[in-house]
DRENPA-3360 file (N, C-alpha, C; in nm, 2 decimals, always signed):
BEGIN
1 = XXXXXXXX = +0.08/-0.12/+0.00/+0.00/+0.00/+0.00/+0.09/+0.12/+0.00 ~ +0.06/+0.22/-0.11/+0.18/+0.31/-0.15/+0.13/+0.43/-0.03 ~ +0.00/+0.41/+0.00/-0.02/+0.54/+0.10/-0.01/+0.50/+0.24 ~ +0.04/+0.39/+0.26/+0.03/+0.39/+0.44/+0.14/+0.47/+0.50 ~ +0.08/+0.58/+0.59/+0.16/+0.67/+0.66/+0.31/+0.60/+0.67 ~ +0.38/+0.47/+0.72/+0.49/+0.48/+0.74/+0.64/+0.51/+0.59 ~ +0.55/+0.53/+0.50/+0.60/+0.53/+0.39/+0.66/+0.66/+0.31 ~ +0.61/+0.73/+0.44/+0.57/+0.94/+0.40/+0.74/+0.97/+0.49;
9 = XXXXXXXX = +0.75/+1.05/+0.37/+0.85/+1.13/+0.44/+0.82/+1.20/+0.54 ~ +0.91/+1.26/+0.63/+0.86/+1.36/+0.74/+0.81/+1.47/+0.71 ~ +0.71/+1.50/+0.78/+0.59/+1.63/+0.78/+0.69/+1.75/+0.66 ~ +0.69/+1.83/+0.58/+0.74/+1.95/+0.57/+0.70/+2.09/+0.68 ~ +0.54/+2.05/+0.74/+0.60/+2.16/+0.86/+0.64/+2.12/+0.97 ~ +0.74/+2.15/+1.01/+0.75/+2.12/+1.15/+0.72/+2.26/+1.24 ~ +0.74/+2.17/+1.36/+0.72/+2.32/+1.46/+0.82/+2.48/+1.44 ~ +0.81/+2.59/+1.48/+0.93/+2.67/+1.44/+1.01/+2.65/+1.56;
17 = XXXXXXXX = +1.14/+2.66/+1.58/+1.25/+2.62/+1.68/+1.39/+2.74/+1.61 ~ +1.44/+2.76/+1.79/+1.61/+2.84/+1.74/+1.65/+2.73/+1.73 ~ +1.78/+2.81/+1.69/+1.90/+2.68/+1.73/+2.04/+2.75/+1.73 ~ +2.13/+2.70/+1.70/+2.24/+2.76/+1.75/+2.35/+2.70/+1.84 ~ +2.47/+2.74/+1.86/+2.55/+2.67/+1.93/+2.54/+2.67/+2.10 ~ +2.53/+2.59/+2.16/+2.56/+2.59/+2.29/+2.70/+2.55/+2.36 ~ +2.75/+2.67/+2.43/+2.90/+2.61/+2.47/+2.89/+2.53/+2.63 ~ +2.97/+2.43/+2.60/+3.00/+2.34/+2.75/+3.16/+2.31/+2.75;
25 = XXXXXXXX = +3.18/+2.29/+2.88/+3.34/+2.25/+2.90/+3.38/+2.19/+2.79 ~ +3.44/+2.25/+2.72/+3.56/+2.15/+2.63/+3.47/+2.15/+2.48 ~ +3.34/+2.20/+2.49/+3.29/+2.18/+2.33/+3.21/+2.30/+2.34 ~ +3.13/+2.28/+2.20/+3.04/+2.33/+2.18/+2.95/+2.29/+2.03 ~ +2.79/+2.28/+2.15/+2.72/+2.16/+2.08/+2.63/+2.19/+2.01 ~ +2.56/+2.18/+1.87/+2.46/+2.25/+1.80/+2.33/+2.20/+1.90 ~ +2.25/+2.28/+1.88/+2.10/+2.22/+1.90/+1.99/+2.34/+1.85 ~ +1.87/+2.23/+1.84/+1.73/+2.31/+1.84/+1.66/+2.32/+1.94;
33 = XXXXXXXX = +1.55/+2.41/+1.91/+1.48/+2.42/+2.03/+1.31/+2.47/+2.01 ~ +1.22/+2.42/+2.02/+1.10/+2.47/+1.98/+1.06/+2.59/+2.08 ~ +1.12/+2.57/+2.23/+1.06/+2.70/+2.31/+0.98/+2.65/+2.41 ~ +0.86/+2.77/+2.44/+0.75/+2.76/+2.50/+0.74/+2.71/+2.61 ~ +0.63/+2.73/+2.72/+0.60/+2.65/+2.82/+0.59/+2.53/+2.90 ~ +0.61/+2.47/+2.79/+0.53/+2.30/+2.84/+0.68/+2.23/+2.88 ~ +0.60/+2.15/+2.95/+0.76/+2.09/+3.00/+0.84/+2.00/+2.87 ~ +0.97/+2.01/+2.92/+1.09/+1.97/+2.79/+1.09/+1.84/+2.77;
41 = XXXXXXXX = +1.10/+1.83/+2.67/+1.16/+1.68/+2.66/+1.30/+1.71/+2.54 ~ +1.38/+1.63/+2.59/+1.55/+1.65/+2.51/+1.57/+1.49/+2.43 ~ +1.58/+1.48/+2.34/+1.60/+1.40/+2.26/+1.73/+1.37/+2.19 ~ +1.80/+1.21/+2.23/+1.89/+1.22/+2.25/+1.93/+1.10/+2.11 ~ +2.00/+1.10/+2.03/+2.03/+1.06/+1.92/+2.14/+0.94/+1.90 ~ +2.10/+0.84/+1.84/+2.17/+0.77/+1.80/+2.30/+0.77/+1.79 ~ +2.41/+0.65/+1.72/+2.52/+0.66/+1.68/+2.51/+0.71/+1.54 ~ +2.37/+0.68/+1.49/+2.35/+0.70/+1.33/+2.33/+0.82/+1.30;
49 = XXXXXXXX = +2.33/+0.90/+1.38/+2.20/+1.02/+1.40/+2.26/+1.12/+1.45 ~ +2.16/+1.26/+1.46/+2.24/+1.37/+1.52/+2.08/+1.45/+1.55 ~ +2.10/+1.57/+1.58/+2.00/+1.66/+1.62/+1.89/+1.66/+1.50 ~ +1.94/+1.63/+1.39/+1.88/+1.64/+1.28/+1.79/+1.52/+1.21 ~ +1.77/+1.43/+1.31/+1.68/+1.32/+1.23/+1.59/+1.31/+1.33 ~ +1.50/+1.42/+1.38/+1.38/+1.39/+1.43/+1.25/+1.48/+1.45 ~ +1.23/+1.43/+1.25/+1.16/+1.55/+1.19/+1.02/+1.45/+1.18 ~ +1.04/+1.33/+1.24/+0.86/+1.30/+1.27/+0.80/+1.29/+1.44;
57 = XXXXXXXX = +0.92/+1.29/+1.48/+0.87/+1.29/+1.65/+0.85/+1.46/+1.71 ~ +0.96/+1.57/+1.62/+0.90/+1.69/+1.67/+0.79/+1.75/+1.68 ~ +0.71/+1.74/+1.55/+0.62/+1.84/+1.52/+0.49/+1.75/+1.64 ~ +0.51/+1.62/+1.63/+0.36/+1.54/+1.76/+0.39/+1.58/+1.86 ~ +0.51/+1.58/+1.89/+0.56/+1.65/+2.05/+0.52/+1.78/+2.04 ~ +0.53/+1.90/+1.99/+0.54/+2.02/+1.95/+0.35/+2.05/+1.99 ~ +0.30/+1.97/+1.89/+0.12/+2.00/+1.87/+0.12/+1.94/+2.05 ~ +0.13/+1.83/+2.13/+0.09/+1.83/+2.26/+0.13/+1.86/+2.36;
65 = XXXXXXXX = +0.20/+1.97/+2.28/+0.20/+2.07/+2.38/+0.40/+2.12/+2.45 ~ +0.45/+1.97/+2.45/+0.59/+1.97/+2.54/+0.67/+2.09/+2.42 ~ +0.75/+2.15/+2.51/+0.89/+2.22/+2.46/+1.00/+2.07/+2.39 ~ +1.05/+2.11/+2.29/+1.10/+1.98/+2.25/+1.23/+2.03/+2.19 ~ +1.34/+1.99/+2.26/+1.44/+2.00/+2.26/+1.56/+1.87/+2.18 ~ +1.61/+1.88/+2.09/+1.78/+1.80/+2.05/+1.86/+1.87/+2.01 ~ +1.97/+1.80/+2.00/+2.09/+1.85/+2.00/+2.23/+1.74/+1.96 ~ +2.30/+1.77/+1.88/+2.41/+1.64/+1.82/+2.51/+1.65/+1.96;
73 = XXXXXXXX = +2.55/+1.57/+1.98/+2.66/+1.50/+2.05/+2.81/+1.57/+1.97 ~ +2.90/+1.56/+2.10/+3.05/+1.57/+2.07/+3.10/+1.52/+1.87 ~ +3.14/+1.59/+1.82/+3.15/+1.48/+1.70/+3.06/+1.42/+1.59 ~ +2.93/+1.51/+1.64/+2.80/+1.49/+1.51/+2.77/+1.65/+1.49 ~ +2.69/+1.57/+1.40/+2.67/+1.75/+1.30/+2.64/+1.86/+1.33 ~ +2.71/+1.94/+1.35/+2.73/+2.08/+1.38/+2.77/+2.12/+1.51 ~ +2.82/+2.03/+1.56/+2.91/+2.04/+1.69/+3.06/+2.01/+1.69 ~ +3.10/+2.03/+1.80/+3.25/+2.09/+1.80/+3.31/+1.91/+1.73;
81 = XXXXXXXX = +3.44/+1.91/+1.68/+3.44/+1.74/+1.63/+3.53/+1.68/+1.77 ~ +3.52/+1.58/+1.77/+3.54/+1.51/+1.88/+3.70/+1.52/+1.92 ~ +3.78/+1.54/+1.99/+3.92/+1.57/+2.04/+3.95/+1.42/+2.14 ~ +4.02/+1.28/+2.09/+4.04/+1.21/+2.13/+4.10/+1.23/+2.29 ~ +4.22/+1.37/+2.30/+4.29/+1.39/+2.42/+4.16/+1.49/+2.51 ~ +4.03/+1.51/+2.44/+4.00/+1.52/+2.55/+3.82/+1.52/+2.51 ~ +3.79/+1.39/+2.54/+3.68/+1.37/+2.52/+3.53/+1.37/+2.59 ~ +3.56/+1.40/+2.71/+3.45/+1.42/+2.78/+3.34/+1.28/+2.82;
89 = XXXXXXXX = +3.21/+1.36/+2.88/+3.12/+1.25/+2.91/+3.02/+1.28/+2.86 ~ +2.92/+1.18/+2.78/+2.85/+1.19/+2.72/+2.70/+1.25/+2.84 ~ +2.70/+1.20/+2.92/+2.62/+1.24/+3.04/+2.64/+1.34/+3.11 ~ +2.80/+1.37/+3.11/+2.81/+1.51/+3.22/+2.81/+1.60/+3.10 ~ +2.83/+1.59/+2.95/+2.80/+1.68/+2.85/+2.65/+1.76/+2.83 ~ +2.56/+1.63/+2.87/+2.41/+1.63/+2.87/+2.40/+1.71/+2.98 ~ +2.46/+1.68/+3.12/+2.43/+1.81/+3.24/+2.46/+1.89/+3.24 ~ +2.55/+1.97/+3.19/+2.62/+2.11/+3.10/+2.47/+2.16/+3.03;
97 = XXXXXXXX = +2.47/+2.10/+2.90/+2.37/+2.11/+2.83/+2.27/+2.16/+2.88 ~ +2.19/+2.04/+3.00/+2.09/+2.13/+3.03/+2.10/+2.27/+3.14 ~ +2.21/+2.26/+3.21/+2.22/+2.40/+3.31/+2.23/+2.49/+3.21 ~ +2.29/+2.50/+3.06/+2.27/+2.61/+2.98/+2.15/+2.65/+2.93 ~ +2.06/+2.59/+2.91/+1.90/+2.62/+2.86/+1.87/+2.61/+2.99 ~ +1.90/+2.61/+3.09/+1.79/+2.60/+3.26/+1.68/+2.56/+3.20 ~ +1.73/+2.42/+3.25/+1.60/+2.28/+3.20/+1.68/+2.23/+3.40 ~ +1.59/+2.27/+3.51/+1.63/+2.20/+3.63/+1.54/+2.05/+3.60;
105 = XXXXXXXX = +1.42/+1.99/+3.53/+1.41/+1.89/+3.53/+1.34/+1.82/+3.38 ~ +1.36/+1.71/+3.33/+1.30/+1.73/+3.16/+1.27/+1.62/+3.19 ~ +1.15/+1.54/+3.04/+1.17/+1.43/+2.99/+1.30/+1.37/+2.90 ~ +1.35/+1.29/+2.88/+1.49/+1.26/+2.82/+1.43/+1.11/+2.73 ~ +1.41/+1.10/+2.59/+1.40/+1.00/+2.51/+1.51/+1.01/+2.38 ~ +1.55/+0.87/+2.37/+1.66/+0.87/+2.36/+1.67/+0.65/+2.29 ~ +1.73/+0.74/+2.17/+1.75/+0.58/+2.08/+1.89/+0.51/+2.09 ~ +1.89/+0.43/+2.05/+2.02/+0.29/+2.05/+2.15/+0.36/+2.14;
113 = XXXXXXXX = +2.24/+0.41/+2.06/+2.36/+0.42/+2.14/+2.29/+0.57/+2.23 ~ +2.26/+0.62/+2.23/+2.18/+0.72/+2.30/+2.16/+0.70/+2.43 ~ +2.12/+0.60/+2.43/+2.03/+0.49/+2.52/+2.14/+0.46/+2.67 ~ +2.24/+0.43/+2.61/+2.36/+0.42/+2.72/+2.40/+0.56/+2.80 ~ +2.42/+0.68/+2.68/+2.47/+0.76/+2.74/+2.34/+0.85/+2.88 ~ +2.20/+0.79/+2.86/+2.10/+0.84/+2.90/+2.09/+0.74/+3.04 ~ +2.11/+0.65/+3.02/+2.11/+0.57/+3.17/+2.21/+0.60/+3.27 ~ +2.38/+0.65/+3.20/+2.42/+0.67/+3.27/+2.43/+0.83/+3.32;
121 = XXXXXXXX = +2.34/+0.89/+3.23/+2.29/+0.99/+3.33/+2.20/+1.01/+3.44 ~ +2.08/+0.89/+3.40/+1.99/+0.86/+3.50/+2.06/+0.83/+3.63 ~ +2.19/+0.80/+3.62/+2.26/+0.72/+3.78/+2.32/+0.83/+3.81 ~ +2.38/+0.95/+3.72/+2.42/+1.01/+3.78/+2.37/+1.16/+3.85 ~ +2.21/+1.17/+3.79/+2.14/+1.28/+3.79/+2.00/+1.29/+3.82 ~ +1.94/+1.20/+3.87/+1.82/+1.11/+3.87/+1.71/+1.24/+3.89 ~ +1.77/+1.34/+3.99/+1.69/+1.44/+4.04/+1.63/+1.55/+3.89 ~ +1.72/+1.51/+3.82/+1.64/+1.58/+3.71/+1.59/+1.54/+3.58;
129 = XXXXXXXX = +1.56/+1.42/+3.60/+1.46/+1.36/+3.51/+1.31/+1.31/+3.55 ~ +1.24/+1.38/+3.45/+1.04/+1.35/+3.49/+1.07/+1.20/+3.44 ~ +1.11/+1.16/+3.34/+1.09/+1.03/+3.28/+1.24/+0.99/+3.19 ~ +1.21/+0.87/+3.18/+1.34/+0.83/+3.07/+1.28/+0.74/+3.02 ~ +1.31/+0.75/+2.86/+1.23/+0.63/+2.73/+1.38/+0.64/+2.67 ~ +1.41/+0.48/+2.66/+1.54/+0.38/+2.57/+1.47/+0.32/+2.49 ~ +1.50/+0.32/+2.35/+1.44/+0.21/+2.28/+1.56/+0.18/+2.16 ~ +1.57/+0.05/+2.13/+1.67/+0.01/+2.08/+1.77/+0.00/+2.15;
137 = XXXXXXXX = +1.78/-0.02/+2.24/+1.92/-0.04/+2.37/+1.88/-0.12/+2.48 ~ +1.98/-0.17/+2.54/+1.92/-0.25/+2.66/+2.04/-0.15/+2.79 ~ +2.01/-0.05/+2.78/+2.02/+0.02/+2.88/+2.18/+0.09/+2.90 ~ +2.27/+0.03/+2.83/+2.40/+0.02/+2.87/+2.44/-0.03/+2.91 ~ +2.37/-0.16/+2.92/+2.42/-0.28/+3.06/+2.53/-0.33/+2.98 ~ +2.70/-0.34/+3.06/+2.79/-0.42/+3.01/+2.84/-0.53/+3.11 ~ +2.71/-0.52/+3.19/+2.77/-0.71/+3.28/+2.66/-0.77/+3.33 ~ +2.62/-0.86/+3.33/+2.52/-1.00/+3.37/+2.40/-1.03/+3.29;
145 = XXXXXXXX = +2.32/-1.09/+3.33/+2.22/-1.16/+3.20/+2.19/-1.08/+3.08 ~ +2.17/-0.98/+3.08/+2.07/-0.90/+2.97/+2.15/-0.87/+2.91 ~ +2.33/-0.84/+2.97/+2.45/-0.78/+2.86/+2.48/-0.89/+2.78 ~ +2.46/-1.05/+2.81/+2.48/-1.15/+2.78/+2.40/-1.17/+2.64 ~ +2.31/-1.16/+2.71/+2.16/-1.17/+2.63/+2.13/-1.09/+2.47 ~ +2.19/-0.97/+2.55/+2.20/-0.83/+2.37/+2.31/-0.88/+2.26 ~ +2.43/-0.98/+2.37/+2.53/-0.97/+2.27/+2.53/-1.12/+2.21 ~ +2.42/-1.24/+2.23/+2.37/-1.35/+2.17/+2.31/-1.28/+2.09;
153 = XXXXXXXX = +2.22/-1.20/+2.12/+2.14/-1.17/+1.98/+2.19/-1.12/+1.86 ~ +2.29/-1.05/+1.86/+2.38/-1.06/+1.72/+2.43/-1.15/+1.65 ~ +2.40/-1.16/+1.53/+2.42/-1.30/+1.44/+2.61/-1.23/+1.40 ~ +2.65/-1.35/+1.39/+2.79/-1.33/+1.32/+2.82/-1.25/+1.24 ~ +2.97/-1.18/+1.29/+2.95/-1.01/+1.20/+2.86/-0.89/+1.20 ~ +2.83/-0.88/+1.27/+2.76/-0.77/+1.31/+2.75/-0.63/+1.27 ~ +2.86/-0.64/+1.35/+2.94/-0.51/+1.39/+2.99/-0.46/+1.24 ~ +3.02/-0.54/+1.16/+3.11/-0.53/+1.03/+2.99/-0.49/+0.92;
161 = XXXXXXXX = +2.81/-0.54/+0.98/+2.75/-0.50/+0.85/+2.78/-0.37/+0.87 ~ +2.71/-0.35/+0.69/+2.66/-0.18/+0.66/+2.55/-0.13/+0.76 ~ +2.57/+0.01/+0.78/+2.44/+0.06/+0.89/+2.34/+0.08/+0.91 ~ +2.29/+0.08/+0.74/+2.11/+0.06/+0.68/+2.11/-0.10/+0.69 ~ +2.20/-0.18/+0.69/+2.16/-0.32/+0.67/+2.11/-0.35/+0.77 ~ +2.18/-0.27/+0.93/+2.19/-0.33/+1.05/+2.06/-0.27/+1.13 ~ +1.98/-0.11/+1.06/+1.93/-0.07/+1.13/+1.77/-0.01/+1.06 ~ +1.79/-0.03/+0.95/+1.68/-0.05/+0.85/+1.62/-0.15/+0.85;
169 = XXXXXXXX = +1.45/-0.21/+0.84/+1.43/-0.36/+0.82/+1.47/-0.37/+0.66 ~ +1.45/-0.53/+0.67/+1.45/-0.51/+0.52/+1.31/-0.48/+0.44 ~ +1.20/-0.50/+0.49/+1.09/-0.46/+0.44/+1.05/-0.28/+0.41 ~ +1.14/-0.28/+0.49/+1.15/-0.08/+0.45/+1.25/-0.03/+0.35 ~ +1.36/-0.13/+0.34/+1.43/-0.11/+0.21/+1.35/-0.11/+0.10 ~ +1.30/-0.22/+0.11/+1.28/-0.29/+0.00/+1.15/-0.20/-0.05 ~ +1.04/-0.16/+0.01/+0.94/-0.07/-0.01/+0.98/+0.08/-0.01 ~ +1.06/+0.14/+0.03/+1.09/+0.29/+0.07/+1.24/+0.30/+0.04;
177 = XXXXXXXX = +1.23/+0.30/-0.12/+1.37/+0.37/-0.13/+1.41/+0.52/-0.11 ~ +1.31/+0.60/-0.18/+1.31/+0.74/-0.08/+1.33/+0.74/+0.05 ~ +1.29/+0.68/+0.09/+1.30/+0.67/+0.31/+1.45/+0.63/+0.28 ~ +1.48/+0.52/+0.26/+1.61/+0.48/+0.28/+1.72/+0.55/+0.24 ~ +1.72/+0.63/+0.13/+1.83/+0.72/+0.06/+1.81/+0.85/+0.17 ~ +1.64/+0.91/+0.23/+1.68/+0.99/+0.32/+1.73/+0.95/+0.43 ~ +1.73/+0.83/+0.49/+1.78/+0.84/+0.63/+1.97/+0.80/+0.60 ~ +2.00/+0.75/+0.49/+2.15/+0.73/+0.45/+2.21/+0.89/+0.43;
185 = XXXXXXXX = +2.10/+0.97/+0.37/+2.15/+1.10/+0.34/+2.22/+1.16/+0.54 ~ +2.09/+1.13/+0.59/+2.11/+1.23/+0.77/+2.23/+1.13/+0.79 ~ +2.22/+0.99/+0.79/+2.35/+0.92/+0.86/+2.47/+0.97/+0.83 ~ +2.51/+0.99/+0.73/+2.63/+1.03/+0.64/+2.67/+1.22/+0.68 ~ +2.59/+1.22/+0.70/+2.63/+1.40/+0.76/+2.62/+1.42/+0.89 ~ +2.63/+1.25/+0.94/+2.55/+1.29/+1.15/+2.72/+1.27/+1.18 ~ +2.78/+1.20/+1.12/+2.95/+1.15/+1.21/+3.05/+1.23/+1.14 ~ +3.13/+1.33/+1.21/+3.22/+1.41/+1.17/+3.38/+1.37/+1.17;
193 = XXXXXXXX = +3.36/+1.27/+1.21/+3.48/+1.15/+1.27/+3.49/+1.00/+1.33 ~ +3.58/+0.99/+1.33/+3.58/+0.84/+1.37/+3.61/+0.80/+1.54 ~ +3.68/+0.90/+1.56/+3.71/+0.89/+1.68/+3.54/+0.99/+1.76 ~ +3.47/+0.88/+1.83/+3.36/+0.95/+1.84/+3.28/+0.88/+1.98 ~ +3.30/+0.79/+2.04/+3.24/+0.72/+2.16/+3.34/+0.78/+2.29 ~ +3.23/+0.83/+2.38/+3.29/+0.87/+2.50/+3.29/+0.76/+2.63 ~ +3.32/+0.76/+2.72/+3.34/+0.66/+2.79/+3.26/+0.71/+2.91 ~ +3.20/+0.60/+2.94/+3.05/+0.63/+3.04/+3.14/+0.67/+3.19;
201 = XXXXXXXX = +3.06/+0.73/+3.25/+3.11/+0.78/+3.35/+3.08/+0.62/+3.50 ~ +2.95/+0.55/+3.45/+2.95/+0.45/+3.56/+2.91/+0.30/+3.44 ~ +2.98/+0.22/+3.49/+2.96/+0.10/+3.42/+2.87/+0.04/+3.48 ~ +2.73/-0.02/+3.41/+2.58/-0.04/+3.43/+2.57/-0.16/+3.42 ~ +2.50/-0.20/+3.54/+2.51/-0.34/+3.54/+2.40/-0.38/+3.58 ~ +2.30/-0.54/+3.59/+2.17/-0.56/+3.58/+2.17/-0.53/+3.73 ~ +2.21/-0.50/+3.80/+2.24/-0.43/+3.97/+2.20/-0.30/+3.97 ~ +2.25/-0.22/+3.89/+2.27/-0.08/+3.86/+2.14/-0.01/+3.80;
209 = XXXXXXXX = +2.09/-0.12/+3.70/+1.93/-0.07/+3.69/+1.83/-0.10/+3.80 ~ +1.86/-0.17/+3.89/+1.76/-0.15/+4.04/+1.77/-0.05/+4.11 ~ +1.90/+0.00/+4.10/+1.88/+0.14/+4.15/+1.85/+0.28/+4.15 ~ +1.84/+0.29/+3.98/+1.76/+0.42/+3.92/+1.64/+0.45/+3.99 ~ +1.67/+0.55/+4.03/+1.54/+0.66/+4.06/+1.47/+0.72/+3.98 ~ +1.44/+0.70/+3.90/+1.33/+0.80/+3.80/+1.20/+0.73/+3.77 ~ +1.09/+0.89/+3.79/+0.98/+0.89/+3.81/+0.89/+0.79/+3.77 ~ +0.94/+0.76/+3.55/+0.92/+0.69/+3.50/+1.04/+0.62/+3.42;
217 = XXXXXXX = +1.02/+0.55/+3.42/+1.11/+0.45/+3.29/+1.10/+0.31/+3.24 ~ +1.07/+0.39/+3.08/+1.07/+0.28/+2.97/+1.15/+0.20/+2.90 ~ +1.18/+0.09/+2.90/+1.31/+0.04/+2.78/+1.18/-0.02/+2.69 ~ +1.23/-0.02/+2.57/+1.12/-0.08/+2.45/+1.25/-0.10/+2.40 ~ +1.27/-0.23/+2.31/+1.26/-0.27/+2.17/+1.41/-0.29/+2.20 ~ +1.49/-0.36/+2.33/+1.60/-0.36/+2.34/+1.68/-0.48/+2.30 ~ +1.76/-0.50/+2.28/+1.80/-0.57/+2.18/+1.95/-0.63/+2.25;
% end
């Protein structure tokens, strides 16, 4: 069916939003920002991804109402590029972040590699998150069942496929070549280097998710 919504590019209108650079210790990070009243939610991006691929979750967030906030990471598109000798924390980057917009508490949703840097903010900052949504991650966990569990489920070579192979179905290839050439177009302009993963500030363990304090939290679709 050539008209089922999943097949539509993203809205052309989106909400209106600044953007601009935000400085933090050691960088400085692009982001948008829609504004307004309603409580924030910050949207936290992929490995594949940057501030710039979430042009169908803005504009829904935007109409009910929330301030809706992203922003690329150290090393993605339009932020400072990543400095091996000094790379920072993907989480104390995120707490920077928000003391510069005075966001004292947000929603924080947040995909695959995203997903880690967001949990290990949850341990480190609990007090200022309304909620946390992971999907496509199993949290960051790098020790006991579930880290076991994520890394059976990878079939041989993994790591080595292509990134639309690994993170596109194939039924979406195969039907939505426009989709697919746009989301290859955002991937290819989201990583400004290779040197690009920061090193978590607490190593997350199936222990370490019993202890999160936040109001709510969701993991979906972890893998």
């Amino acid at each position: 069916d050539n008209n089922a919504p999943f097949l539509h590019l993203p809205p052309a209108e989106q909400a209106p939003t600044k953007s601009g650079l935000i400085d933090i210790p050691g960088a400085q990070l692009f982001y948008w920002d829609t504004g307004g009243t309603g409580a924030p939610i910050v949207l936290m991006h992929p490995a594949s991804g940057s501030a710039m691929i979430w042009a169908y979750q803005q504009p829904v967030f935007a109409k009910a109402g929330y301030r809706v906030i992203a922003y690329s990471r150290r090393g993605y598109a339009k932020s400072s590029a990543f400095d091996k000798a000094n790379p920072g924390s993907g989480s104390e980057d995120l707490a920077a972040f928000a003391k510069a917009l005075n966001l004292p508490r947000f929603h924080l949703v947040s995909s695959a590699a995203g997903g880690s840097i967001s949990m290990d903010f949850a341990l480190s900052y609990p007090e200022k998150l309304l909620s946390l949504t992971i999907s496509s991650n199993s949290a960051g966990v790098r020790d006991g069942a579930i880290f076991k569990a994520a890394e059976q489920s990878k079939p041989k070579g993994w790591d080595q496929m292509p990134v639309d192979f690994r993170e596109l179905g194939p039924s979406y290839r195969a039907v939505n070549a426009q989709g697919t050439k746009l989301w290859l177009d955002l991937e290819h302009h989201a990583l400004t280097g290779t040197d690009y993963r920061q090193v978590p500030t607490h190593r997350v363990s199936d222990a370490s998710l019993k202890s999160v304090k936040v109001p709510t939290l969701l993991i979906a679709g972890a893998a």
